[in-house]
C-alpha positions in Angstrom: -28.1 4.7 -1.3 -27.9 1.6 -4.2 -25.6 -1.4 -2.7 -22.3 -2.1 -5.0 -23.1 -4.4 -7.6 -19.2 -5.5 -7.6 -19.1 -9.5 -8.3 -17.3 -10.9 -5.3 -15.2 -14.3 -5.7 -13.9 -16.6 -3.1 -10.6 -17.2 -2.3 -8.7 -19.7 -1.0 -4.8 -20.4 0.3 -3.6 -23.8 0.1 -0.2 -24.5 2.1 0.8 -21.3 1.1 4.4 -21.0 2.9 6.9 -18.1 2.5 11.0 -18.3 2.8 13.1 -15.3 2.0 16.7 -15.3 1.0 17.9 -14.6 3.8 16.5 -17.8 5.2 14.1 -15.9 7.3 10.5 -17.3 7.2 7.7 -15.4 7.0 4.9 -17.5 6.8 4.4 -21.1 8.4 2.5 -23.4 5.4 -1.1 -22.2 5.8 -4.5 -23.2 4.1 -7.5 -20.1 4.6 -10.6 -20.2 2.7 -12.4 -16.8 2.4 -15.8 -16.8 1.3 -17.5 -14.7 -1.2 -18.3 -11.6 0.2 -16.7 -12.1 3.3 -14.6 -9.0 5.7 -11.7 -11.0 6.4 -9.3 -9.0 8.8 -6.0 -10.3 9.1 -4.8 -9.6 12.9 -1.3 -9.5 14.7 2.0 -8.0 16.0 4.4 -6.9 13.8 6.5 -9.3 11.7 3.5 -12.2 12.2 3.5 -12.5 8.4 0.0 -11.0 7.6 1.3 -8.4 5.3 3.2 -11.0 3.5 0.1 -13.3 2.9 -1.4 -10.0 1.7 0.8 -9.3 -0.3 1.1 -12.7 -2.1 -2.5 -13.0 -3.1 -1.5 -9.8 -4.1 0.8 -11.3 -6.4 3.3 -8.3 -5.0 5.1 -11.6 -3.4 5.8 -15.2 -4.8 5.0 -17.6 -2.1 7.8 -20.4 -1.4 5.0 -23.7 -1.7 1.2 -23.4 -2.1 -1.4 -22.3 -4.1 -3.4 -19.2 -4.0 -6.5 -19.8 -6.2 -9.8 -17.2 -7.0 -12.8 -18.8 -7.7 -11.6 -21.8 -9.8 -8.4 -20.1 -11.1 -5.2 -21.0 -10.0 -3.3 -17.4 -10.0 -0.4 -18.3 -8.0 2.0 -17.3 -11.2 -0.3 -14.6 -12.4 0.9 -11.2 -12.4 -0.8 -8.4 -9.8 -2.7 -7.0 -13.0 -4.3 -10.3 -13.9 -6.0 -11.3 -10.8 -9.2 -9.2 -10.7 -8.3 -7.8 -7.7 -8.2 -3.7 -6.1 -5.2 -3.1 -3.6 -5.8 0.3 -1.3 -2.1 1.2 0.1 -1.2 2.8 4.1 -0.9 5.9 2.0 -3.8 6.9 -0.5 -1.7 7.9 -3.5 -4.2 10.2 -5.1 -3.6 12.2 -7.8 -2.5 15.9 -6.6 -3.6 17.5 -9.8 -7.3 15.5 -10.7 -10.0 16.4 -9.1 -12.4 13.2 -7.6 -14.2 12.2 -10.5 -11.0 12.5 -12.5 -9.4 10.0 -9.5 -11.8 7.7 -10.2 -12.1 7.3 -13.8 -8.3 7.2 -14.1 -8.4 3.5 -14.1 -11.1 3.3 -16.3 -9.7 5.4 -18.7 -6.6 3.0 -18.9 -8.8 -0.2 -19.3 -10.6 2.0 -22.6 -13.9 1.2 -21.1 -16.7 3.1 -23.1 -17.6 6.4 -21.8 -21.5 5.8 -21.0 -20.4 3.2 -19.4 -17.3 5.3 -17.9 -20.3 8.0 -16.7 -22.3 5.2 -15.3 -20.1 4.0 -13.4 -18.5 7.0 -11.9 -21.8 8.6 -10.8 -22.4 5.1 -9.2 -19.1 4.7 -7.0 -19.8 8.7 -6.2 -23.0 7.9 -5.0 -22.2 4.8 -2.6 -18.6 6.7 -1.6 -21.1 10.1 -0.9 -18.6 11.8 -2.7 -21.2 13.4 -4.8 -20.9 16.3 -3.3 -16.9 16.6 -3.7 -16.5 15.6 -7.0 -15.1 18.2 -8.4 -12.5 18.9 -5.2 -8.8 18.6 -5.6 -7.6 15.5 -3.0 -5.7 18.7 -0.7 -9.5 20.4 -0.2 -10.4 16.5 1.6 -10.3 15.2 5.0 -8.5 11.9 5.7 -11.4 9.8 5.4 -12.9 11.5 2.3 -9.5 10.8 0.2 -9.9 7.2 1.6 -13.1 6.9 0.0 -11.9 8.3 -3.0 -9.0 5.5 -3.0 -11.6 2.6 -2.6 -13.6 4.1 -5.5 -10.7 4.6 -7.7 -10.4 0.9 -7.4 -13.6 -0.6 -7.7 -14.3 1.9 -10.7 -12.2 -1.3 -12.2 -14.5 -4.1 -11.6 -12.1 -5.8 -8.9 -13.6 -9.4 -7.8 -11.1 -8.9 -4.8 -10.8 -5.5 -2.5 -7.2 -6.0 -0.3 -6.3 -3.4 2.1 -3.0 -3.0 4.0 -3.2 -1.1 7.3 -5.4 2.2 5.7 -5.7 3.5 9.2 -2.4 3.6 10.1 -1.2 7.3 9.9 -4.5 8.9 10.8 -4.8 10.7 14.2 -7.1 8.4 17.5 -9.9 10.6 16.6 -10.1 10.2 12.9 -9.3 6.8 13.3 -12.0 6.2 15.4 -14.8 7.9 13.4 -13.5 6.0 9.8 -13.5 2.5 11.6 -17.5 2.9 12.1 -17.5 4.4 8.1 -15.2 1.2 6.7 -17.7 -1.1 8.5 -20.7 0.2 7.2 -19.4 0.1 3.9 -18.1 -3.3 3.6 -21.4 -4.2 3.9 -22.6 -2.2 1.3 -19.9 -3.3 -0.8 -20.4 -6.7 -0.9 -17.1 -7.5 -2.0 -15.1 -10.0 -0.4 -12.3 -7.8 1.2 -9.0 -9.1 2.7 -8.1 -6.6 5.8 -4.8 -6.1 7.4 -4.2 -4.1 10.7 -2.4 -4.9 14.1 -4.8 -2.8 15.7 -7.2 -5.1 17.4 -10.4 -2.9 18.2 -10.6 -2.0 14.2 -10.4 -5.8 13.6 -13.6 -6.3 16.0 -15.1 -3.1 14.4 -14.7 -4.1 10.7 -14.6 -7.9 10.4 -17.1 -10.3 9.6 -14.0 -13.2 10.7 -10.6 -12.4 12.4 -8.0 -14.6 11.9 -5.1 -13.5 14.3 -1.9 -15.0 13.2 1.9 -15.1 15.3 4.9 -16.0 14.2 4.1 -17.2 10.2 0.8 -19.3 11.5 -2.8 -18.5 12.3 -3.4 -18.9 16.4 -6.8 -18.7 15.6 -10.1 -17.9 13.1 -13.2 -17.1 14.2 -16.0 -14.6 14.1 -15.4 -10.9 16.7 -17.0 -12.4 19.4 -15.5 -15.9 19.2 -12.4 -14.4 18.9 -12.8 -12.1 22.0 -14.8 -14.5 24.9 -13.2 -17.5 23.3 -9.7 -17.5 22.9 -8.0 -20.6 22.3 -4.9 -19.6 22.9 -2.7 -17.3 25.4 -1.7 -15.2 23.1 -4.8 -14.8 21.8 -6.5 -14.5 25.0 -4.1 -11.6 25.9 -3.5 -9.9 22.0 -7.4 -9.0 21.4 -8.6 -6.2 24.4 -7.5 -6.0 28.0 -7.3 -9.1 30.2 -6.2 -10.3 33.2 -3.8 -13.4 33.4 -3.9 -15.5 36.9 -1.5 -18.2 37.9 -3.7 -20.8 39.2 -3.8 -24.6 40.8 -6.0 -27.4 39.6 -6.9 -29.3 42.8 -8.6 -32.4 43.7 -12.0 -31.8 46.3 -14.9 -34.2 46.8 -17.3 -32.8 44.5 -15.0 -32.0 41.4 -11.9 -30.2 40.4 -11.4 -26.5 42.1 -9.6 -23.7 40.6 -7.7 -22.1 43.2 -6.6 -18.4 42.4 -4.5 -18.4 45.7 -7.3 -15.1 47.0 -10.2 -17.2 45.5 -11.3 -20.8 44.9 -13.9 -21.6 42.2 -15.3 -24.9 40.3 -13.0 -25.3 37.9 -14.4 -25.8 34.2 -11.3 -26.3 32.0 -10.4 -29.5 30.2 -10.5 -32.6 32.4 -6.6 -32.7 34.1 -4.4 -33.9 36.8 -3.5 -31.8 39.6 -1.5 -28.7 38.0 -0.3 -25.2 37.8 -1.7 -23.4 34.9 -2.5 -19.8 33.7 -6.4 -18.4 33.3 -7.6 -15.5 31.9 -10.3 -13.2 33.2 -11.4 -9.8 31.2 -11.7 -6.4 33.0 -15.9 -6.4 32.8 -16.0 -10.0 34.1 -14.7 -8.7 37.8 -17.0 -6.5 39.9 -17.4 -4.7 43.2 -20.1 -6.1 45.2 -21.2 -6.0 48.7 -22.1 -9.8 49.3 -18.9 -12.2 50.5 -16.7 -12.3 47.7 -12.4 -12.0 47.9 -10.9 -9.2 49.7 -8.6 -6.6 47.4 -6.3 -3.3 48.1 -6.6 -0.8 45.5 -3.5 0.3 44.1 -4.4 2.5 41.5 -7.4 4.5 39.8 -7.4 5.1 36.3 -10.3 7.5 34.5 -11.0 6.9 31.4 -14.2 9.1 30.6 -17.3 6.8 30.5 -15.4 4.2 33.1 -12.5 3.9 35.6 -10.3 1.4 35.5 -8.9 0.1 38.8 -6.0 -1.4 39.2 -6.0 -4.0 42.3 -4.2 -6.5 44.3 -5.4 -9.2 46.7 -3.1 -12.4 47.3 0.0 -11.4 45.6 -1.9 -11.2 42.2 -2.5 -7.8 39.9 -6.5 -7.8 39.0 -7.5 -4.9 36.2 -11.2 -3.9 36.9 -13.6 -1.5 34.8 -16.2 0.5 37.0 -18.7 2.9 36.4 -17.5 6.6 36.4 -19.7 7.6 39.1 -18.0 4.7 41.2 -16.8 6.8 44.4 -13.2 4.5 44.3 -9.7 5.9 45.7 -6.0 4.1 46.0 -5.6 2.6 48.8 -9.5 1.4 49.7 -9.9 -2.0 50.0 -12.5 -3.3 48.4 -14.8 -6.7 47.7 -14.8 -8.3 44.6 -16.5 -11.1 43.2 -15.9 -13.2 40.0 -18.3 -14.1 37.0 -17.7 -17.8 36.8 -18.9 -18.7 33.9 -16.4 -16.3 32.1 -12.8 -18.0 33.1 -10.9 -18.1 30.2 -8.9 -21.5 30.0 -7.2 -20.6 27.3 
């Protein structure tokens, strides 16, 4: 299948800020650069202002201070329409009464491009979107994911040096949603188009992203590739936003040969930041706990969860809650108690 051969731009967000009228701010001053080509998801809870960002490089919203620029243009008072770039909706809007191809010329036919280059073009976008097959199907004869394709293809039939995308997963069904996260990833990187991403759903962000930056409250928490993101956290609400972990109320205390963490059940090295004797919070995901027959930390079981391909145990040893994933030929049962042991090396002190 032939790659896109869409010009991508940068983008970047200098102290970009946003106020409403109501006095109600959205958006903390914030400076993001976005590289040419780049997935960029934006990640959070509702409210956390990454819709509004979206929408103001958009040009949908006027931001209160900052500059958005593209490339070298400054196109913070441009209009939506003169900013090179495609916006695909939660909701596909597709013609009920044009057939694919007809979709996806529509926006050519408005921008009077010639129509070789109109034919070119459309058996290019039907190619790359595998709609070949469907052109000539009305959007009701489609599945979910086809009429997304459809959507993306309608807008980069227009050249767009930007692709933005607000939530596009949103109403779909687990399922669906599952099977169209794999297809949107292995199209970004066909597309080669830097793409802006919104979603508070944090598995499609590790699925799609080549960089996830998970914002709260009107600022960015933290940017970083799917991995960095995930195993290093640099915050607590990071740590516990982005997949399952466990949070343990610790003590920093002062031995012979170092610091020791001491869980209350447990006591380990501790590896965190150099600090005075304290009480702090550490996180530890589900994998990073394991069942072992060596000398490890005595734990009750309280609760056994399956989940197909896993369990997921819920247990309890010295007054704290401990989430562990096991195989699902693990013979397990509420009420067992149970050794466990710790991978050091993956303490989150975040």
């Amino acid at each position: 299948m032939e790659e896109s051969t869409v010009q991508s731009m940068e983008i970047a967000i200098r102290g970009v800020s946003k106020t409403f009228q109501d006095g109600t701010t959205a958006l903390q001053p914030i400076d993001l650069q976005v590289a040419a080509g780049e997935v960029l998801v934006l990640l959070g809870p509702s409210g956390c202002g990454k819709s509004t960002l979206l929408r103001m490089i958009a040009g949908l919203e006027q931001p209160t201070a900052g500059r958005i620029l593209i490339g070298d243009r400054d196109v913070t008072q441009l209009p939506p329409e003169k900013r090179g770039i495609g916006f695909v909706f939660q909701q596909y809007a597709l013609f009920p009464t044009m057939t694919v191809e007809e979709n996806i010329m529509f926006g050519m036919k408005l921008r009077k491009i010639g129509k070789q280059e109109q034919k070119a073009k459309l058996e290019e976008l039907l190619a790359l979107m595998n709609l070949t097959e469907l052109r000539k199907r009305l959007p009701i004869q489609l599945s979910g994911g086809q009429q997304q394709r459809v959507a993306i293809a309608r807008v980069l039939a227009t050249d767009p040096m930007i692709l933005l995308m607000d939530e596009p997963l949103t109403a779909l069904d687990a399922k669906l949603k599952e099977h169209l996260r794999l297809e949107l990833a292995q199209l970004f990187r066909k597309l080669h188009i830097t793409t802006v991403y919104v979603t508070h759903d944090q598995t499609e962000a590790m699925a799609i992203a080549d960089r996830i930056v998970v914002m709260n409250k009107g600022v960015i928490e933290q940017s970083g590739t799917p991995k960095e993101i995930y195993l290093k956290p640099k915050s607590s609400f990071v740590a516990q936003f982005v997949g399952q972990v466990n949070r343990l109320r610790a003590k920093v205390k002062t031995a012979e040969r170092g610091n020791v963490l001491d869980l209350g059940f447990y006591q380990l090295p501790y590896k965190g930041e150099s600090r005075a004797v304290a009480d702090i919070d550490v996180f530890l995901r589900p994998e990073d706990v394991y069942l072992t027959q060596e000398a490890g930390f005595s734990a009750r079981v309280q609760d056994v969860i399956f989940l197909g391909d896993h369990y997921r145990v819920i247990a309890e040893s010295g007054g704290q809650k401990l989430v562990i994933d096991v195989g699902n030929d693990t013979l397990i049962h509420e009420g067992d108690q149970v050794q466990l042991e710790i991978r050091e090396d993956k303490i989150i002190y975040a």
